[in-house]
BATOR-558459 format. One record per residue (C-alpha): residue number from 1; residue in one letter; x, y, z. Coordinates in steps of 0.05 Angstrom, whole numbers, plus 5000, padded with zeros to 4 digits. Layout:
REC   n res east north   up
REC NUM   A    X     Y    Z
...
// end
This chain:
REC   n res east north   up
REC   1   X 4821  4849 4559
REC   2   X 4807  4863 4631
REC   3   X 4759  4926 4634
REC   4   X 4783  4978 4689
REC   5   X 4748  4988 4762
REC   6   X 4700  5034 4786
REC   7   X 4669  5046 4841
REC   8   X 4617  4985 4834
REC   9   X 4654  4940 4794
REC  10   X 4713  4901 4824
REC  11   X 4787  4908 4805
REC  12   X 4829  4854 4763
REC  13   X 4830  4790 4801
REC  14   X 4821  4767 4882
REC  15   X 4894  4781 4896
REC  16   X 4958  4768 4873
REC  17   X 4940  4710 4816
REC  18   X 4996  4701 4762
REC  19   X 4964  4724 4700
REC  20   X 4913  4758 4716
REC  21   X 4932  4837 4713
REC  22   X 4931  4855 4787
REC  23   X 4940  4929 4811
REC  24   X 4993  4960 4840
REC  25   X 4958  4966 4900
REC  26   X 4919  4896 4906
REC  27   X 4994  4871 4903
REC  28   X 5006  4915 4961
REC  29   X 4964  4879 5002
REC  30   X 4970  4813 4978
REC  31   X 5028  4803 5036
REC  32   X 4974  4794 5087
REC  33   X 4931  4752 5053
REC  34   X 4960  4691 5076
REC  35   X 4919  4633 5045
REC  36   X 4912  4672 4981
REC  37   X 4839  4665 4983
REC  38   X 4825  4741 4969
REC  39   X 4801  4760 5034
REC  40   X 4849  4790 5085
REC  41   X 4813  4774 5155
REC  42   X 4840  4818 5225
REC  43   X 4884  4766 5251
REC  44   X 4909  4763 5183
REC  45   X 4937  4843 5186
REC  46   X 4959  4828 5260
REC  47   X 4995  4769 5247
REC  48   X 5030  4800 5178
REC  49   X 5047  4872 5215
REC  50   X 5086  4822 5272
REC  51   X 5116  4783 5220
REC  52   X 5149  4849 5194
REC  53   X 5179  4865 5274
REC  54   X 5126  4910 5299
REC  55   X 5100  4896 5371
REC  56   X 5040  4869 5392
REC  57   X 5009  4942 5419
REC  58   X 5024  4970 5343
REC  59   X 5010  4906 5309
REC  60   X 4934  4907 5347
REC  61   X 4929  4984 5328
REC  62   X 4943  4976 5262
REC  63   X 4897  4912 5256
REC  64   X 4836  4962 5291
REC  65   X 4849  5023 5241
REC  66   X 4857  4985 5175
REC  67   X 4803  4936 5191
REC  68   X 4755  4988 5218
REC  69   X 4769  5041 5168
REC  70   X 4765  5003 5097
REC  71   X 4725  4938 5121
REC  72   X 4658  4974 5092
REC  73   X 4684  5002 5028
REC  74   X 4727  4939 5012
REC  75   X 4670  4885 5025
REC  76   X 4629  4892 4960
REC  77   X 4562  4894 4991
REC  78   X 4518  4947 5031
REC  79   X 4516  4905 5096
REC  80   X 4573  4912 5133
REC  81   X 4620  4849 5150
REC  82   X 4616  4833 5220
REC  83   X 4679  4806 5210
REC  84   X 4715  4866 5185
REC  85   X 4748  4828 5131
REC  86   X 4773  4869 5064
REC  87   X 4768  4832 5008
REC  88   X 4826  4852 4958
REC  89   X 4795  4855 4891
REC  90   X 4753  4918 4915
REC  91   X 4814  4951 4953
REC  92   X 4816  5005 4903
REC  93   X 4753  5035 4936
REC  94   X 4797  5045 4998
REC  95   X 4832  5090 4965
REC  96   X 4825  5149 5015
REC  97   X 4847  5224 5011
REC  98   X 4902  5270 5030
REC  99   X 4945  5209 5009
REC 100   X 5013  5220 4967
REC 101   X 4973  5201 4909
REC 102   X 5027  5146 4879
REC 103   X 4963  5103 4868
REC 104   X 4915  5126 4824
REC 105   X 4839  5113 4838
REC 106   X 4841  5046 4804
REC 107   X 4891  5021 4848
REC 108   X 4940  5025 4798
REC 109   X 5019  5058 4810
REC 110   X 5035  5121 4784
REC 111   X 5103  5127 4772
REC 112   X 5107  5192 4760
REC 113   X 5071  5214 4814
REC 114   X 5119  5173 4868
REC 115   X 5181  5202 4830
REC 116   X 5150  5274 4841
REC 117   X 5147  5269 4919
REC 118   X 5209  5248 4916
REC 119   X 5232  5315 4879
REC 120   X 5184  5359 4917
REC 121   X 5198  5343 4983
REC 122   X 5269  5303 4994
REC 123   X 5344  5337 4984
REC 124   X 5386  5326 4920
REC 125   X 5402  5280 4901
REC 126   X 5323  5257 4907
REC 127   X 5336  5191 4932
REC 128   X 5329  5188 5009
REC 129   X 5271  5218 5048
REC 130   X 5272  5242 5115
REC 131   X 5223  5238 5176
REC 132   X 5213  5314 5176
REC 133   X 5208  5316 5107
REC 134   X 5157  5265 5104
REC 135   X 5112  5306 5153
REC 136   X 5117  5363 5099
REC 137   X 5096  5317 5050
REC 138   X 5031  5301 5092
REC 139   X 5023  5374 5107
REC 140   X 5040  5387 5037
REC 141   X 4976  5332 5011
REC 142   X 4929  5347 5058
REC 143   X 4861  5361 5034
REC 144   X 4809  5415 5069
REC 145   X 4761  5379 5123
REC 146   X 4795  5309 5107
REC 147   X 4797  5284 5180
REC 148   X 4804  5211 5162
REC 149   X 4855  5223 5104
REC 150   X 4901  5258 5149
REC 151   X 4895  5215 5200
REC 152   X 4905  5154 5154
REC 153   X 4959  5188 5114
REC 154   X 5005  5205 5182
REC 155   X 4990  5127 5205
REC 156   X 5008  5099 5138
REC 157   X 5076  5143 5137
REC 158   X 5090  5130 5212
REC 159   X 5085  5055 5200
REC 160   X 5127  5061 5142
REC 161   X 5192  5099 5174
REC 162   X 5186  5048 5234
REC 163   X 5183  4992 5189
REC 164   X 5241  5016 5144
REC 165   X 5276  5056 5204
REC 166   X 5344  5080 5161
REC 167   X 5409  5079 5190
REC 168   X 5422  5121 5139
REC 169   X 5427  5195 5160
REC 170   X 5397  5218 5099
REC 171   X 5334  5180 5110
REC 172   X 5293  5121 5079
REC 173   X 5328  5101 5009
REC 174   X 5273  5108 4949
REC 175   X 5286  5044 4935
REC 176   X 5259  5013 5002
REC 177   X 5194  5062 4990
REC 178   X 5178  5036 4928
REC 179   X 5185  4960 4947
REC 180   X 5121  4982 5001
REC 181   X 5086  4994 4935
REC 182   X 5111  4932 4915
REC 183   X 5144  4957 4855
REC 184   X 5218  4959 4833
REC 185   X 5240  5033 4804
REC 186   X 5295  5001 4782
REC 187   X 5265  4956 4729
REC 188   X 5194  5008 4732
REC 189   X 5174  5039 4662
REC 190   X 5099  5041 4662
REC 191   X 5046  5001 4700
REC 192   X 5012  4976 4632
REC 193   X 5076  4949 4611
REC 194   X 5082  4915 4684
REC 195   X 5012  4891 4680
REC 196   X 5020  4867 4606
REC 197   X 5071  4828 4622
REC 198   X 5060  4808 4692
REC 199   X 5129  4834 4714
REC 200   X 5130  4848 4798
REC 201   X 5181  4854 4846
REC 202   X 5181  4820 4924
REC 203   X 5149  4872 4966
REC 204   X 5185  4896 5020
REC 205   X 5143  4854 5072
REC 206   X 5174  4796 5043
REC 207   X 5241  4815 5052
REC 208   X 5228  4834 5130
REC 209   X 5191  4772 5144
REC 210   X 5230  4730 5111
REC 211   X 5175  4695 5078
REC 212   X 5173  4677 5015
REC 213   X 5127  4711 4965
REC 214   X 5071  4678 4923
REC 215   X 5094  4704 4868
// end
């Protein structure tokens, strides 16, 4: 049995490794790990956000922010890289506030915490969401004096809507949401049972890109 993370001790596995109990969010990631070594280097995250259609201004923006955000917490040691490389099986410790919470601390995905924002902030029937009512979702997480979590939290969701931009007028479909967690809510029960069983879905950078996953 694989014990849970903390803050010192690494998550299940490097990546995404068949068997080996990954989290939600570790499988998030995984996409721009390219050689499946674990570690996720800049070019890696510039290369992966241009293989998903984003141009080379956002793709070098988001490589700058991600890298130079979570390189120190994700590295596993008290000496910075000089690199800037994460390293996946400690990417629960970037884990940052003001977020929308649908990974726990552990990295894992809660369920019923995704289905919640859903219900909170989108229209009935619950299954499309919005640009405006994704900025009341931020507004609605935000915690007091989090600079970097808000800032993070309106990248994250700006990214996402361009990446999924809907040509449906209701919005982004829940469906596309949940496969940038890299979860299925059609097939989702609980992440145990997922992790038990080693049951995933394609993320959604897959799909874009056209690659095909490692999974």
């Amino acid at each position: 049995m694989v014990a849970p993370p903390d803050g010192a001790s690494p998550a299940p596995g490097k990546g995404y490794e068949q068997g080996k109990g990954n989290t939600g969010l570790q499988q998030h990631v995984a996409y721009f790990d390219r050689d499946n070594d674990g570690v996720i280097w800049p070019q890696d995250t510039y290369i992966g956000f241009r293989d998903i259609k984003f141009g080379v201004f956002l793709s070098l923006l988001a490589m700058c922010i991600i890298h130079g955000g979570f390189s120190y917490t994700t590295c596993g040691s008290w000496i910075p890289d000089p690199f800037f490389r994460l390293k996946i099986k400690y990417m629960h410790r970037a884990k940052h506030g003001s977020d929308s919470e649908a990974y726990d601390t552990l990295g894992d995905f809660d369920n019923e915490r995704f289905n919640k924002i859903f219900d909170m902030y989108s229209s009935a029937p619950h299954t499309h969401l919005t640009f405006t009512q994704g900025v009341r979702m931020l507004h609605g997480n935000m915690n007091p004096f989090d600079f970097f979590g808000w800032f993070a939290a309106a990248f994250e969701w700006l990214a996402t809507y361009l990446m999924l931009w809907p040509t449906d007028p209701q919005g982004i479909s829940k469906e596309d949401v949940s496969g940038v967690y890299d979860v299925n809510i059609s097939i989702y029960s609980e992440v145990n049972i997922l992790r038990a069983n080693n049951i995933t879905q394609g993320s959604i950078f897959y799909k874009i890109s056209g690659r095909k996953p490692k999974y």
